[in-house]
VOBA-1610 file (N, C-alpha, C; in pm, whole numbers, padded with zeros to 5 digits, always signed):
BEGIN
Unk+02515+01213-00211Unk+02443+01087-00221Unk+02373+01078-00356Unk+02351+00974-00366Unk+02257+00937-00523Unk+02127+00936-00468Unk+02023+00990-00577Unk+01871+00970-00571Unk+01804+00966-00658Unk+01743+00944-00705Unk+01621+00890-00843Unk+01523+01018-00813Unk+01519+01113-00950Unk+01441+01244-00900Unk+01383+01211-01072Unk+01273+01371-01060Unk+01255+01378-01188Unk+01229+01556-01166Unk+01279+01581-01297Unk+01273+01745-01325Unk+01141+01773-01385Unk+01091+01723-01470Unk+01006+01747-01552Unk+00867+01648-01518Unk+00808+01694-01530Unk+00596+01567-01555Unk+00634+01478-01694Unk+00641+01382-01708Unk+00648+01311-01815Unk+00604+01121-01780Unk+00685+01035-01916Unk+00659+00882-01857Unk+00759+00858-01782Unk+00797+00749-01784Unk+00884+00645-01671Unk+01031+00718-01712Unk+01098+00767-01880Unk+01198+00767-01892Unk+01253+00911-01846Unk+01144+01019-01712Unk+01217+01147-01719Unk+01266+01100-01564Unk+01284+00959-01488Unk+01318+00969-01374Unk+01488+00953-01418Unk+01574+01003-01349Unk+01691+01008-01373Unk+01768+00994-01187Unk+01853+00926-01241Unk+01995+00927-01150Unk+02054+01037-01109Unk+02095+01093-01016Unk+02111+01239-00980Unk+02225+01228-00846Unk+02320+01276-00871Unk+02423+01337-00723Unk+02354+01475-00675Unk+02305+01409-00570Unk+02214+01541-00478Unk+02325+01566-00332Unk+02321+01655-00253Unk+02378+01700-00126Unk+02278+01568-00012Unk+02386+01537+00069Unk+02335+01495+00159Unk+02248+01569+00224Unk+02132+01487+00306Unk+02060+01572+00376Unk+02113+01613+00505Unk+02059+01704+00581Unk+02105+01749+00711Unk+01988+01771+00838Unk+02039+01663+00925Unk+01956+01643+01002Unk+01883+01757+01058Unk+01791+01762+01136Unk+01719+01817+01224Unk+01780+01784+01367Unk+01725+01874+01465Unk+01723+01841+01600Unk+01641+01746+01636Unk+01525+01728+01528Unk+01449+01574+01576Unk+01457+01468+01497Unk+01557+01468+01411Unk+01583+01367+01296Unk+01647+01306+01358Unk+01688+01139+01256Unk+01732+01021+01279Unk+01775+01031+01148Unk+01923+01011+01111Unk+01997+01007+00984Unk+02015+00870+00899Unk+01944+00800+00787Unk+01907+00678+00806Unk+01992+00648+00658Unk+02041+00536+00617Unk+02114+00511+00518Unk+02010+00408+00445Unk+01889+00438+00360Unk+01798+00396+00276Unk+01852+00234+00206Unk+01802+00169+00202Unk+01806+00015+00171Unk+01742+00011+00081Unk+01579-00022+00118Unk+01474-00052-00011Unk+01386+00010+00018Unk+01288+00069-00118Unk+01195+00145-00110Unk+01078+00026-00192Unk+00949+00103-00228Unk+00857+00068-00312Unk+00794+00113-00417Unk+00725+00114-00543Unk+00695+00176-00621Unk+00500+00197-00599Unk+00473+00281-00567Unk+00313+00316-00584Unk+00284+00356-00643Unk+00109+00378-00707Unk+00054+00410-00763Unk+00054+00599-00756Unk+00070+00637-00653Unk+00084+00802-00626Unk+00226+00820-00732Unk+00375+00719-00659Unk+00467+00785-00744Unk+00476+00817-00903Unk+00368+00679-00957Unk+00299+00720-01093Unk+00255+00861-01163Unk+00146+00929-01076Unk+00070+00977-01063Unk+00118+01135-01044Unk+00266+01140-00950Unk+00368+01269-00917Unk+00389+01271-01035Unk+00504+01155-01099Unk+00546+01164-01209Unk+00503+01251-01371Unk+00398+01183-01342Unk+00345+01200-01503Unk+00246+01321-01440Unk+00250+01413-01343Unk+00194+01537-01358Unk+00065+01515-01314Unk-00023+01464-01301Unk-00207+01387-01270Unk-00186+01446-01072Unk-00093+01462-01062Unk-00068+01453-00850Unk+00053+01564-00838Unk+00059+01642-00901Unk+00152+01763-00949Unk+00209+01777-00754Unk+00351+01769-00765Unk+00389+01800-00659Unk+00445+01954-00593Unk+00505+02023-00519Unk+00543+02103-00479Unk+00596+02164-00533Unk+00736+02100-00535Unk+00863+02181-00617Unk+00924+02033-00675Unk+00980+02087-00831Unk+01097+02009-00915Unk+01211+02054-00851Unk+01338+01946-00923Unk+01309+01825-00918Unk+01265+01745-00758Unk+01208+01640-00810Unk+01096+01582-00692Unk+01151+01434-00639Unk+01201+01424-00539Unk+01256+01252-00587Unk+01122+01166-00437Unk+01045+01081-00550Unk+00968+00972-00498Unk+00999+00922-00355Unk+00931+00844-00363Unk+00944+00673-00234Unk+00828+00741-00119Unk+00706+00681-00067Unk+00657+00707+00024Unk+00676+00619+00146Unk+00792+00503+00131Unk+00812+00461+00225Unk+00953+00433+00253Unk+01042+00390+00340Unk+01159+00317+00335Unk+01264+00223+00440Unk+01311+00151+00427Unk+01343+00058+00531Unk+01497+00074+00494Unk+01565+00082+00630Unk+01718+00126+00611Unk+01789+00101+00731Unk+01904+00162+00740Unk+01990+00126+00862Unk+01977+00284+00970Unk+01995+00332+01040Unk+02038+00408+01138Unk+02193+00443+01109Unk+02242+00598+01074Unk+02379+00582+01059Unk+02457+00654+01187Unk+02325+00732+01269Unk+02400+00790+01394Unk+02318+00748+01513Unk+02371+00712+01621Unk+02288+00742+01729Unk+02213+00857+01755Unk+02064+00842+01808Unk+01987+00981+01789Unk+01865+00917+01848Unk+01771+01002+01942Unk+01702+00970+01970Unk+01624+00860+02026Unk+01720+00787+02097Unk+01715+00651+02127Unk+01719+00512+02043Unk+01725+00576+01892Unk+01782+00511+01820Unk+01915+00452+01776Unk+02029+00345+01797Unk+02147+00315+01767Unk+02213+00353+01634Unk+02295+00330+01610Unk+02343+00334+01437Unk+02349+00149+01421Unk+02356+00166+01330Unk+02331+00021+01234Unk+02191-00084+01293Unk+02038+00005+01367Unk+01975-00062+01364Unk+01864-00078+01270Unk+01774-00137+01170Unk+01721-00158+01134Unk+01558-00052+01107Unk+01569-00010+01029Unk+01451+00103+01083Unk+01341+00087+00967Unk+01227+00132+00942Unk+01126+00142+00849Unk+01011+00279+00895Unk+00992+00349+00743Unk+00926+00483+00788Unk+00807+00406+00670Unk+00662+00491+00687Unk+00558+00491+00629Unk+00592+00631+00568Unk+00662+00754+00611Unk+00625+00887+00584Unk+00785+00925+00528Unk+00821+00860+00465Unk+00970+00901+00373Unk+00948+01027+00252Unk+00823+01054+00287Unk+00824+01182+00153Unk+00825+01315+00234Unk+00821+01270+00374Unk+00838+01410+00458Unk+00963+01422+00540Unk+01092+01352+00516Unk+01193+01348+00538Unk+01268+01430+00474Unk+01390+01492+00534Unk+01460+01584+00466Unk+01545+01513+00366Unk+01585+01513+00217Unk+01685+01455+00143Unk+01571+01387+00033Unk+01439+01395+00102Unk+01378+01318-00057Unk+01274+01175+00018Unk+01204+01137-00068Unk+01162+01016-00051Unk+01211+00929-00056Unk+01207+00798-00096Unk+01248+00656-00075Unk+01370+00669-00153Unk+01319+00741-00264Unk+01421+00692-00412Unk+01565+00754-00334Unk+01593+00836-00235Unk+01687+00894-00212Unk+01759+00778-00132Unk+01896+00781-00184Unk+02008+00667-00060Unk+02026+00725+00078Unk+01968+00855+00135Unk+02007+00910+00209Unk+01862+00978+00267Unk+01798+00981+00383Unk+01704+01071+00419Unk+01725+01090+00549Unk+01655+01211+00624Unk+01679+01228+00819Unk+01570+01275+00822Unk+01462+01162+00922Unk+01384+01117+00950Unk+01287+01154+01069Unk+01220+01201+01087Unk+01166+01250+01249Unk+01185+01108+01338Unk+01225+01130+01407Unk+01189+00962+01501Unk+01067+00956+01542Unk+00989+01048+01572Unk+00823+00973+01573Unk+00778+00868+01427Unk+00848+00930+01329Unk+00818+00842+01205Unk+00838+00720+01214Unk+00939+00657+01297Unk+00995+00554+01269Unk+00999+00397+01305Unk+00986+00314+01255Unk+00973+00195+01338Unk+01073+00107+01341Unk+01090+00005+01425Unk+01229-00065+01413Unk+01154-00187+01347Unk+01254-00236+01262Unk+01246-00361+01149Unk+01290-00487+01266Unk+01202-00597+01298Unk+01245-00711+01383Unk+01309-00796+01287Unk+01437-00890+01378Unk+01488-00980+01334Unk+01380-01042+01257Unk+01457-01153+01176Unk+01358-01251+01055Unk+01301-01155+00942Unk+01280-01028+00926Unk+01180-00938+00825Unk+01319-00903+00740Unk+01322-00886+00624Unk+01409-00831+00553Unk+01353-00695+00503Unk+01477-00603+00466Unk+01437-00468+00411Unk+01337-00485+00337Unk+01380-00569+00216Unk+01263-00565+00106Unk+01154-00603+00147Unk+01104-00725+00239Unk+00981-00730+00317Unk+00901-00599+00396Unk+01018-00538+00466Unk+00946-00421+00531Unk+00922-00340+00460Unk+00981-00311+00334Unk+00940-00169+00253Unk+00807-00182+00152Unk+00798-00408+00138Unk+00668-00399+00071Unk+00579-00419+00157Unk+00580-00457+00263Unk+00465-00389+00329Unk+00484-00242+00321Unk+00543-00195+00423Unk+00545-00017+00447Unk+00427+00020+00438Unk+00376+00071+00390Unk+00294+00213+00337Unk+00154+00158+00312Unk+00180+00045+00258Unk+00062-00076+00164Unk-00011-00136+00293Unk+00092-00181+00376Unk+00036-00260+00547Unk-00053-00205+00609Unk+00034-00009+00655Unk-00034+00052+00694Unk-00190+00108+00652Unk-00188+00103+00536Unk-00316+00170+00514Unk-00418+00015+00488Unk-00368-00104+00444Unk-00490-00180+00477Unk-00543-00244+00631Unk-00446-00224+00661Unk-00482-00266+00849Unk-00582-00130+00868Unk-00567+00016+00873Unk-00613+00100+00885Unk-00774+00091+00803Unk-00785+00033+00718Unk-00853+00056+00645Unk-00961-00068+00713Unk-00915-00174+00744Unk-01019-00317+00781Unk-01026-00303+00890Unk-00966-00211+01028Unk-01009-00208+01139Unk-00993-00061+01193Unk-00941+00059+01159Unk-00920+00149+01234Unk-01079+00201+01144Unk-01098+00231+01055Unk-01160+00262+00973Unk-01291+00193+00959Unk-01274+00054+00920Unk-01400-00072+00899Unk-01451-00129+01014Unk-01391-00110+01125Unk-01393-00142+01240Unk-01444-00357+01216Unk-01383-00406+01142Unk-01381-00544+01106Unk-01371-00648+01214Unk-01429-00716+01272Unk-01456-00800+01358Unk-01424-00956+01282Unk-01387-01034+01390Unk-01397-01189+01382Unk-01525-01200+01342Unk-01561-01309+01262Unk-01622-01383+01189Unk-01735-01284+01140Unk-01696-01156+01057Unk-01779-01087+00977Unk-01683-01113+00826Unk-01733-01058+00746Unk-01744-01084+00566Unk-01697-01006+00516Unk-01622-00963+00428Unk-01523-00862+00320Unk-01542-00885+00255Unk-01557-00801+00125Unk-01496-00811+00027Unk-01409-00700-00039Unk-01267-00762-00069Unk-01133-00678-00089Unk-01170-00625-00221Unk-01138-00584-00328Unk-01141-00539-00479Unk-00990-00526-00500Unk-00955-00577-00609Unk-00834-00565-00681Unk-00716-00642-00596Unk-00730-00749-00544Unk-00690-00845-00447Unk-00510-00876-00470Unk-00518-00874-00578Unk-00350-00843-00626Unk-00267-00754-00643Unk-00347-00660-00615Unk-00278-00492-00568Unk-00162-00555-00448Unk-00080-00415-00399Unk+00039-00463-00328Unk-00120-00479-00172Unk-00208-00356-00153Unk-00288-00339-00061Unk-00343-00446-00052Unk-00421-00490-00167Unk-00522-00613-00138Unk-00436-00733-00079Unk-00354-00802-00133Unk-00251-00892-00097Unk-00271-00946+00035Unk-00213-00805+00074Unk-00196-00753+00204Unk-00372-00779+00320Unk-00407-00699+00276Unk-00557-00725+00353Unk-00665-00845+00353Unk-00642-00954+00255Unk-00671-01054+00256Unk-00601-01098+00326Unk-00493-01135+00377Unk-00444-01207+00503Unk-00453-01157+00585Unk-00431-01035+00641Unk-00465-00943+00755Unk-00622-01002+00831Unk-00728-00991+00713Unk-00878-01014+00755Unk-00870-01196+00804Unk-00822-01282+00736Unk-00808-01428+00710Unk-00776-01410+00882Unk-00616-01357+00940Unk-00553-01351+01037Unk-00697-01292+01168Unk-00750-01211+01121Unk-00885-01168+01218Unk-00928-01279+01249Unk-00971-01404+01156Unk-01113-01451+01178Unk-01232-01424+01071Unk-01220-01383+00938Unk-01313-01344+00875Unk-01299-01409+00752Unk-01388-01387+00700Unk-01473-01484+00546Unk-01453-01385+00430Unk-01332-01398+00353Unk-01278-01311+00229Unk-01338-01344+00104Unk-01370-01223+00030Unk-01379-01224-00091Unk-01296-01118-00156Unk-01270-01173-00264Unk-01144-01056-00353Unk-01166-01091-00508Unk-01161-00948-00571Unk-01172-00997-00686Unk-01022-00977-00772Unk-01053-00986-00906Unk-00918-00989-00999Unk-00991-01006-01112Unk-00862-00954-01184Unk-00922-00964-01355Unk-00878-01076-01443Unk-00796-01192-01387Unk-00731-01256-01430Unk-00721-01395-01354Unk-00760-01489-01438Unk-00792-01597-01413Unk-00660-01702-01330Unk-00544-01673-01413Unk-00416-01695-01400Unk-00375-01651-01202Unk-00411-01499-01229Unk-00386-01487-01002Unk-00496-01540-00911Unk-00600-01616-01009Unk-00684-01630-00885Unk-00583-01753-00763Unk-00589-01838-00832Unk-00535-01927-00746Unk-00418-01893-00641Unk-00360-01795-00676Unk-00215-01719-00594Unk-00334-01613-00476Unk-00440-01607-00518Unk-00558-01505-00433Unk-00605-01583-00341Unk-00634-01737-00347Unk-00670-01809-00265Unk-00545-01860-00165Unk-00430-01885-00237Unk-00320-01909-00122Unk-00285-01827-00050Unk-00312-01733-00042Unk-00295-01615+00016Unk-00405-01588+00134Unk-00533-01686+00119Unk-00634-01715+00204Unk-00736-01602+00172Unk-00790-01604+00027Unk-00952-01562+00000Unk-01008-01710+00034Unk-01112-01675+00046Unk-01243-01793+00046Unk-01318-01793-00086Unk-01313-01669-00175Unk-01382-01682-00266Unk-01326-01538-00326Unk-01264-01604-00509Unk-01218-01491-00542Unk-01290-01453-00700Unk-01379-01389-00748Unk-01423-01332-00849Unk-01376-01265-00954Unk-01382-01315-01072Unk-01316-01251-01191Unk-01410-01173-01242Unk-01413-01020-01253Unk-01462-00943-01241Unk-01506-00928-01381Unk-01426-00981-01464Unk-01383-00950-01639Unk-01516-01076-01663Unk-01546-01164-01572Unk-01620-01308-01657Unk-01770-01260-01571Unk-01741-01233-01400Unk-01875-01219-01316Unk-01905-01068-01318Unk-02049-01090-01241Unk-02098-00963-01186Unk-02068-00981-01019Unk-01954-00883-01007Unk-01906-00894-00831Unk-01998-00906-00770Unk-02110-00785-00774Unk-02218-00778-00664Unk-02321-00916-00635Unk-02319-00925-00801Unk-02459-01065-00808Unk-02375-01144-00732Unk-02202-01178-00765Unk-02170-01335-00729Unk-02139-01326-00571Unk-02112-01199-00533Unk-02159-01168-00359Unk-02261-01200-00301Unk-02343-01123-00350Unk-02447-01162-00301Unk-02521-01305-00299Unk-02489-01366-00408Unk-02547-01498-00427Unk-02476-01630-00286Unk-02334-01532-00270Unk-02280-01598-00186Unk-02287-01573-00015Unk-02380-01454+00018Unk-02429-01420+00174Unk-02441-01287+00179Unk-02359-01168+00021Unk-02332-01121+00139Unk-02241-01037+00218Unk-02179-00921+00261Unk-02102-00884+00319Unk-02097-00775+00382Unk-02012-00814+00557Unk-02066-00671+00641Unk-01980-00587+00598Unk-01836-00586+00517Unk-01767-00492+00500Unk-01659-00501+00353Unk-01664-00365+00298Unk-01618-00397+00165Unk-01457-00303+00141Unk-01391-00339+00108Unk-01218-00246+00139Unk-01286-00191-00053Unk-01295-00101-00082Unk-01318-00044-00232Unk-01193+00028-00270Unk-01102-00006-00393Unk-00990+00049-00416Unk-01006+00066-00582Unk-01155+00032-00666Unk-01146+00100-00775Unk-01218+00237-00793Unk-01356+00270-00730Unk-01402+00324-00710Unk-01523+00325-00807Unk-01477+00335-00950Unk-01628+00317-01063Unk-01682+00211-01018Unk-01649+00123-00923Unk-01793-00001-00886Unk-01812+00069-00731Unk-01844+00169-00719Unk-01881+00158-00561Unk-02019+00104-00561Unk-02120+00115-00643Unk-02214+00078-00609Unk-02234-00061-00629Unk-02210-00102-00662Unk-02146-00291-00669Unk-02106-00325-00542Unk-02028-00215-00473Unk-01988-00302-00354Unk-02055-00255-00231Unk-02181-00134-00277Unk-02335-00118-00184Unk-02395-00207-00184Unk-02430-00297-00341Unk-02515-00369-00343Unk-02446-00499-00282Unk-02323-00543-00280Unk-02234-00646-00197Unk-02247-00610-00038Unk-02341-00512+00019Unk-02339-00526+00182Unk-02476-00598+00178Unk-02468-00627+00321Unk-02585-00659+00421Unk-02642-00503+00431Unk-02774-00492+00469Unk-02823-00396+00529Unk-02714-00366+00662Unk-02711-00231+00666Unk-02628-00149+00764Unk-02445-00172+00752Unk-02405-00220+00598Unk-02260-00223+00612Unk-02185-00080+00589Unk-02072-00132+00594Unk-01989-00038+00592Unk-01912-00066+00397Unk-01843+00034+00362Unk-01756+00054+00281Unk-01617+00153+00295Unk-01559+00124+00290Unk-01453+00228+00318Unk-01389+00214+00159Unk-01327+00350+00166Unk-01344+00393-00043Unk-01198+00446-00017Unk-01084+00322-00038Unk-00983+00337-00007Unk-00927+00443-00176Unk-00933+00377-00271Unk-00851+00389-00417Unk-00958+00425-00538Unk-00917+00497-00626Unk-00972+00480-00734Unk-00927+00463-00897Unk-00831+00340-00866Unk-00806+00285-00948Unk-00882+00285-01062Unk-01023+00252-01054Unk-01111+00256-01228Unk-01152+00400-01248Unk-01091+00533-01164Unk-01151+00690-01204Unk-01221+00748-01115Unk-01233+00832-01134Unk-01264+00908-01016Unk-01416+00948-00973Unk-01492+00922-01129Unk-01610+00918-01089Unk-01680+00789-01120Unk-01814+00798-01017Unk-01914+00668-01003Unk-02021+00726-00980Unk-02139+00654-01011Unk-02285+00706-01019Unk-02342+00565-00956Unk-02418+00639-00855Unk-02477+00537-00748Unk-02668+00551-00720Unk-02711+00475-00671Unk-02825+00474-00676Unk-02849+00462-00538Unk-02890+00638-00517Unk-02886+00656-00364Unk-03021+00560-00285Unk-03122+00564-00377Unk-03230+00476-00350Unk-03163+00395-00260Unk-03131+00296-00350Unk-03098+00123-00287Unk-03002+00177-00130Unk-02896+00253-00181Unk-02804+00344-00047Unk-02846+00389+00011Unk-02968+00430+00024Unk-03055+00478+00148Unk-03137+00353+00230Unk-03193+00301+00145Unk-03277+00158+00224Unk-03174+00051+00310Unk-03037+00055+00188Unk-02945-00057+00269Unk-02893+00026+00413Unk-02892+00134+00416Unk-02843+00165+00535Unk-02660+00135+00532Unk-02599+00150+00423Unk-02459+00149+00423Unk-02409+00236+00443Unk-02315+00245+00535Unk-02209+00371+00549Unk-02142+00354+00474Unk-02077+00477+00384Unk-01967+00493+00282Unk-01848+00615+00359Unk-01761+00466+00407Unk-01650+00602+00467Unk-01519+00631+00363Unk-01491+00788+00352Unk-01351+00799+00263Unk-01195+00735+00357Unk-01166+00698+00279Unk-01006+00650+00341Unk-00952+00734+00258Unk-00888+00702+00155Unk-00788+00746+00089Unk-00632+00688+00154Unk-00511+00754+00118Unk-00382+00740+00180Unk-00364+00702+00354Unk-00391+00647+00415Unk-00416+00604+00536Unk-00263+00563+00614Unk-00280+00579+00729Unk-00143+00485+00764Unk-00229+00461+00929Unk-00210+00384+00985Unk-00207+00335+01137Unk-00128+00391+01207Unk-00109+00333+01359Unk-00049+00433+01433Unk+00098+00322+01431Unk+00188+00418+01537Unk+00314+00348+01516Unk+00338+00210+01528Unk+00224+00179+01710Unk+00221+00050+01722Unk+00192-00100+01665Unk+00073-00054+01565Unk+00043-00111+01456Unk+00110-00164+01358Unk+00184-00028+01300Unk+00318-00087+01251Unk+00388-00179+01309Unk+00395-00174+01382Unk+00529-00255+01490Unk+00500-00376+01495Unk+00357-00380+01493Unk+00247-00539+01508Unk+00255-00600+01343Unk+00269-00542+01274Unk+00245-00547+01136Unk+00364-00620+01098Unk+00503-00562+01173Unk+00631-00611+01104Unk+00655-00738+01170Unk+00566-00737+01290Unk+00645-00828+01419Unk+00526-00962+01330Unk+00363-00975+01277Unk+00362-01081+01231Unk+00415-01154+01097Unk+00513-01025+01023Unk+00552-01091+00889Unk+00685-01155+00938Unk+00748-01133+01049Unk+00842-01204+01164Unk+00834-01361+01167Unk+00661-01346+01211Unk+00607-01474+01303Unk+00535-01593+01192Unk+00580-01519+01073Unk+00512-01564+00963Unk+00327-01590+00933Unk+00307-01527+01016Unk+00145-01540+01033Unk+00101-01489+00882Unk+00155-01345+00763Unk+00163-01303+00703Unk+00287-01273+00618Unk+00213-01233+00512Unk+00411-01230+00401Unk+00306-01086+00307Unk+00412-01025+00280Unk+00405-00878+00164Unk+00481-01019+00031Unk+00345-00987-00050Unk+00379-01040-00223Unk+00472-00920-00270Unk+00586-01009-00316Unk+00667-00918-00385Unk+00682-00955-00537Unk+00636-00884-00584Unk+00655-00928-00754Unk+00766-00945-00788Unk+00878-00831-00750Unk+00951-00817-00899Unk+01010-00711-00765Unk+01202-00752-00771Unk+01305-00656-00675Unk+01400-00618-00802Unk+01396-00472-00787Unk+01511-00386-00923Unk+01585-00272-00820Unk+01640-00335-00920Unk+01820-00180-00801Unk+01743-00056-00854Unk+01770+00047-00790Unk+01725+00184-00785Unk+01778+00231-00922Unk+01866+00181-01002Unk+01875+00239-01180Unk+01786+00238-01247Unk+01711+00150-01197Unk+01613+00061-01270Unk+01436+00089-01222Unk+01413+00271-01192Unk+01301+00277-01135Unk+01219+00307-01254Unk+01270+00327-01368Unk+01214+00394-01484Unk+01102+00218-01509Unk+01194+00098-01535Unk+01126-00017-01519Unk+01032-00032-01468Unk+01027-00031-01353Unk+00955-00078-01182Unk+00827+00039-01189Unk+00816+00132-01267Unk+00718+00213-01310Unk+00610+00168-01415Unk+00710+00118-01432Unk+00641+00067-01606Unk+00588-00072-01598Unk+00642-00177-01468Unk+00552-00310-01449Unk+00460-00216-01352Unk+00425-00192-01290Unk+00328-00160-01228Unk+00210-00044-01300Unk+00270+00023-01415Unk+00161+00065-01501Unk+00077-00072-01548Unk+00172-00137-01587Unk+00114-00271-01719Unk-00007-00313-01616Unk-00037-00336-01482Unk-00097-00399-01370Unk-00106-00568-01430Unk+00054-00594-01453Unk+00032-00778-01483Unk+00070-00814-01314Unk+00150-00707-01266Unk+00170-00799-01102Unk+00102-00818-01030Unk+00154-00921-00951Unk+00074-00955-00775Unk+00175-00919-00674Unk+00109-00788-00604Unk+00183-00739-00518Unk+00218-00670-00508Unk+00382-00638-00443Unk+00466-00518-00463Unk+00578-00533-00533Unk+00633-00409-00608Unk+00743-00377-00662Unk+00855-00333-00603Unk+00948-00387-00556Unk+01048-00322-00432Unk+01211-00257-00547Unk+01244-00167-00509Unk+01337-00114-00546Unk+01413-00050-00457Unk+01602-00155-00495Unk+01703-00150-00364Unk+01807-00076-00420Unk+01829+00021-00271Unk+01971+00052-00315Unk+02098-00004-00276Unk+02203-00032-00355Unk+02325-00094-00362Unk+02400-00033-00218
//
């Protein structure tokens, strides 16, 4: 089979095209013929050495949506499948045309969702649903505010919360996505580059719960709760460190919970695919490139000009 690996820590140009051995199932695998994957910020991060992986060569994808090629486990061949956990599959991650799959991993893709829909949600779905209710425990008609709203995550969790019942805020650096931030159903979206998030929160009520995915503003998005909110400290997109003023974090009474890499449980998933079905929700897809082309699909999602996700298919 073909797979997109890399031998070496370097930029976008050490991922290479590779004839690898098929993988070989397990006694609890599901043998799945890979469709479309996604590009994340981690596969960045493997790459260029910053998230140093196991063993070279390493081939990507933390998620993937594909066909079934054997009956197995109550699974058919040629049905529709989607994993959150494709980097713990035998044969490789996403980037691989070929992986065998635990079937607890797995979810079935419903009519109406296309591969590339399920793979940009995937991974991105799971961890913001996880993140606004398994985690945030987010209620109807309470207050958010998302950060980095054009991420593939944020996208994503601004409609998710909208779909709750709740009053969104999201920010962006760019004047140009706000309006694509509001169709997407913010109530109020902040340019972070012109405002002060916290002041223009606050000026605006307020909020019981904040999804944080840069991390150098956590305390921006302390000072963006109500007394007694929550934060959940999904990403740290702006670095790894932040300096907070436990003062004010002690009086507000905010919980600061870690998320990090998150996924929901299976059913969730299942709920997740079944409303991008029902159209209640849609995964922003920026930009779809054939799997030759991951060295690219690395390199728009360094630039951070997109909204959304980056999906990359195999032929």
């Amino acid at each position: 089979m073909k797979a997109v690996q890399f031998a070496k820590y370097g930029g976008p140009e050490v991922l290479q095209v590779s004839n690898v051995p098929d993988p070989t199932p397990g006694p609890e695998d599901v043998l799945i013929q890979v469709k479309a994957t996604t590009v994340n910020h981690l596969d960045l991060f493997q790459r260029d050495g910053s998230r140093p992986v196991d063993k070279l060569p390493f081939t990507p994808g933390l998620e993937a949506a594909g066909v079934v090629l054997n009956d197995s486990h109550g699974f058919h061949a040629g049905e529709r499948v989607m994993t959150t956990r494709a980097t713990a599959a035998k044969g490789g991650g996403g980037y691989a045309s070929k992986i065998a799959v635990p079937a607890t991993d797995l979810v079935r893709i419903p009519d109406g969702v296309t591969f590339e829909q399920a793979a940009a949600a995937g991974l991105t779905a799971s961890t913001a649903w996880a993140s606004l209710f398994d985690l945030g425990h987010l209620q109807a008609g309470e207050r958010v505010l998302i950060w980095a709203g054009s991420s593939g995550l944020g996208s994503l969790a601004i409609q998710f919360a909208r779909h709750a019942g709740c009053w969104v805020c999201t920010t962006t650096s760019s004047s140009q996505k706000a309006s694509e931030l509001r169709r997407l159903g913010a109530d109020m979206v902040v340019n972070q580059k012109e405002q002060n998030v916290g002041q223009a929160v606050q000026d605006a009520g307020d909020v019981n719960l904040v999804i944080e995915l840069v991390g150098t503003t956590l305390q921006v998005s302390i000072d963006a709760c109500v007394n007694g909110g929550r934060v959940v400290l999904i990403g740290n997109l702006g670095g790894q460190q932040a300096t907070v003023d436990t003062q004010a974090w002690r009086l507000k009474r905010v919980t600061v919970i870690g998320g990090g890499m998150l996924r929901t449980s299976r059913e969730n998933e299942e709920h997740i695919l079944q409303l991008i079905a029902d159209k209640s929700v849609q995964p922003v897809i920026a930009r779809t490139l054939p799997i030759e082309e991951a060295a690219e699909a690395h390199r728009m999602l360094a630039s951070g000009e997109s909204i959304g996700k980056i999906v990359i298919v195999h032929s």
